[in-house]
C-alpha positions in Angstrom: 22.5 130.2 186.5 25.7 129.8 188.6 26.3 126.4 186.9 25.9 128.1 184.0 28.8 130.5 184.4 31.1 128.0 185.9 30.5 125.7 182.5 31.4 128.7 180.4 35.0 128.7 181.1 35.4 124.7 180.5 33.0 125.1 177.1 35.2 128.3 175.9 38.2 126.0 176.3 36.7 123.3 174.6 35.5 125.3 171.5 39.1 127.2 171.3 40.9 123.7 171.6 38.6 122.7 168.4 39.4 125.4 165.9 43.4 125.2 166.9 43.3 121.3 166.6 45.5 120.5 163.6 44.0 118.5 160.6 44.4 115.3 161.2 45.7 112.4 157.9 43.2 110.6 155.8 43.4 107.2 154.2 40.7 105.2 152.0 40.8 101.2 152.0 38.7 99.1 149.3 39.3 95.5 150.1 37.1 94.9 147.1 40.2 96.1 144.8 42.2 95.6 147.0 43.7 99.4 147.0 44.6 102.0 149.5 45.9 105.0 150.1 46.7 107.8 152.5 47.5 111.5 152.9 50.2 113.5 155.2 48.3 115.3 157.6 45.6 118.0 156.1 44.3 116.7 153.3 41.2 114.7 152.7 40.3 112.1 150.3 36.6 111.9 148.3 35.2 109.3 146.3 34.5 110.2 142.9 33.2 109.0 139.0 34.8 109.0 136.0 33.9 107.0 132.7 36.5 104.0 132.3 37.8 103.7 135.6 36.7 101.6 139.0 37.7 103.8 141.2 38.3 107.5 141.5 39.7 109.3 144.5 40.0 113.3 144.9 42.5 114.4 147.4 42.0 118.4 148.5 43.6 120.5 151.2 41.6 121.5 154.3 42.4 124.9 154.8 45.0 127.3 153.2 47.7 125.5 150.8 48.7 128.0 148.5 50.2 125.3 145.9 46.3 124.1 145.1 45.1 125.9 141.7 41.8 127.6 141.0 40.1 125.3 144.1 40.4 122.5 142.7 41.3 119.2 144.1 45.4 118.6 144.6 45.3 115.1 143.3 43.2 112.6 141.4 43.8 109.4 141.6 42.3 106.8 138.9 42.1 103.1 138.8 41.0 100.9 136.0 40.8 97.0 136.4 42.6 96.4 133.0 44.0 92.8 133.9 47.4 92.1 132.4 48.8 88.7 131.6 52.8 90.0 132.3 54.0 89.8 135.2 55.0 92.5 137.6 58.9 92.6 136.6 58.0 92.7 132.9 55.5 96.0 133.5 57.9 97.3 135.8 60.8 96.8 133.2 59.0 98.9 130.2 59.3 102.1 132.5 62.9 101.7 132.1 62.6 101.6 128.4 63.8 105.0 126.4 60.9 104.1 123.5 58.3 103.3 125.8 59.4 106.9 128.2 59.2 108.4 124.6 55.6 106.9 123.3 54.3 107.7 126.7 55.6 111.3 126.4 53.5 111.8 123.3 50.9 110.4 124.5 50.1 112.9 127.0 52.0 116.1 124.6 48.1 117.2 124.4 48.1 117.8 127.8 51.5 119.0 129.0 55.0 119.9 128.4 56.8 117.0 129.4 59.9 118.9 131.1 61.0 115.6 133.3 60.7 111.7 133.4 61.7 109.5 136.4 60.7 106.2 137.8 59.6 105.1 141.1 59.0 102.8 143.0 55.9 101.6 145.3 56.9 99.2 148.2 54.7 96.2 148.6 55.7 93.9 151.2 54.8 90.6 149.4 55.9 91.2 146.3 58.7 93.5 145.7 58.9 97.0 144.3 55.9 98.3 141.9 57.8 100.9 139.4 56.3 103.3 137.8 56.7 106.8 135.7 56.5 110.2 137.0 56.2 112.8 134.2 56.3 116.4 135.2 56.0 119.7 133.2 53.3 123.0 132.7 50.1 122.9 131.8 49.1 123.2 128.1 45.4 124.4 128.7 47.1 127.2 132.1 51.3 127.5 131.7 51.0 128.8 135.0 50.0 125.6 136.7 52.3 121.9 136.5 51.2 119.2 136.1 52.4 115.7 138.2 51.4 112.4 136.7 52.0 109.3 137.8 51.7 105.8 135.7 51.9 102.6 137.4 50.6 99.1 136.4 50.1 95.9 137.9 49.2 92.4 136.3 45.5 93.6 137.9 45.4 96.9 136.7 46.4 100.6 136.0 46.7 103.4 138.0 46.9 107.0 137.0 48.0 110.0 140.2 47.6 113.6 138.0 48.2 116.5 140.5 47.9 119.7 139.4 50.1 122.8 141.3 50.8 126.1 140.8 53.8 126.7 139.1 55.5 129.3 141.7 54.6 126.7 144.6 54.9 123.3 142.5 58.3 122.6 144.3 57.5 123.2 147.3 54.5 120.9 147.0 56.0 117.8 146.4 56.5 117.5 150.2 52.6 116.6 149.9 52.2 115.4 146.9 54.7 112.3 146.7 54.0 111.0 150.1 50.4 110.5 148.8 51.3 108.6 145.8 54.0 106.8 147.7 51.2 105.5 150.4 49.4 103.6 147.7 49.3 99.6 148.0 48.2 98.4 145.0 46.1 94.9 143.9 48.3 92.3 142.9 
């Protein structure tokens, strides 16, 4: 019984250490693809299914982040293996292009206001910048959330980042939600 109470201290300690230990990063890897990706700390990544694609990734909080909407998760992230015989500066140049910005725009008019368009650009070591399009604006289905999509291909495929934020926090979460999208390494 005395060891008992002398272990009590060190297991208290333990147990308190746990539930103040912050949330640590995730990342997912598919060599298959190859693709990966990563989070800032407290966030986790979930494989999921969706029709069309060949791999789906949800990205949630752990804990409290007031930017998230209804419970949801922050982020999807969708790729589909749609091979492309262009080569990487030819995608990456019809970003830049106002008709293609425009087409792209009204493609997705069902789903939100398009209030901003900008390009970006994914690093990959071996073969230069990625660039892709980030559209931004509310919600057409709930005006109180925005919506964040990202567009990028790759002669091996397309991938689609749609984050969805609350509108009053939606600035404040980009500190979170462009770090993720910035982590991916694509196939090439």
């Amino acid at each position: 019984m005395r060891r008992l109470f002398l272990a009590a201290p060190i297991l208290a300690a333990l147990v308190a250490g746990t539930a103040v230990a912050p949330a640590r990063a995730d990342s997912y890897r598919d060599t298959n693809i190859p693709f990966y990706v990563e989070t800032p700390d407290g966030f986790t990544i979930r494989l999921g299914v969706r029709e069309g694609y060949d791999l789906v990734l949800h990205i949630k909080p752990v804990g409290d982040f007031p930017a998230i909407v209804d419970g949801t998760s922050l982020c999807g992230i969708y790729f589909s293996a749609v091979r492309s015989a262009e080569t990487q500066q030819r995608l990456n140049s019809r970003w830049k292009d106002e008709a293609v910005q425009a087409q792209v725009r009204r493609a997705f008019a069902d789903i939100m206001q398009v209030k901003s368009t900008e390009t970006f650009a994914l690093r990959d070591e071996k073969a230069g910048d990625v660039v892709g399009l980030e559209l931004v604006g509310p919600s057409r289905d709930d005006p109180s959330a925005v919506v964040m999509m990202s567009l990028v291909d790759t002669p091996r495929g397309q991938v689609q980042v749609n984050c969805v934020l609350r509108s009053d926090q939606a600035t404040k979460a980009l500190y979170a939600v462009r770090p993720i999208r910035d982590s991916i390494k694509l196939p090439r």
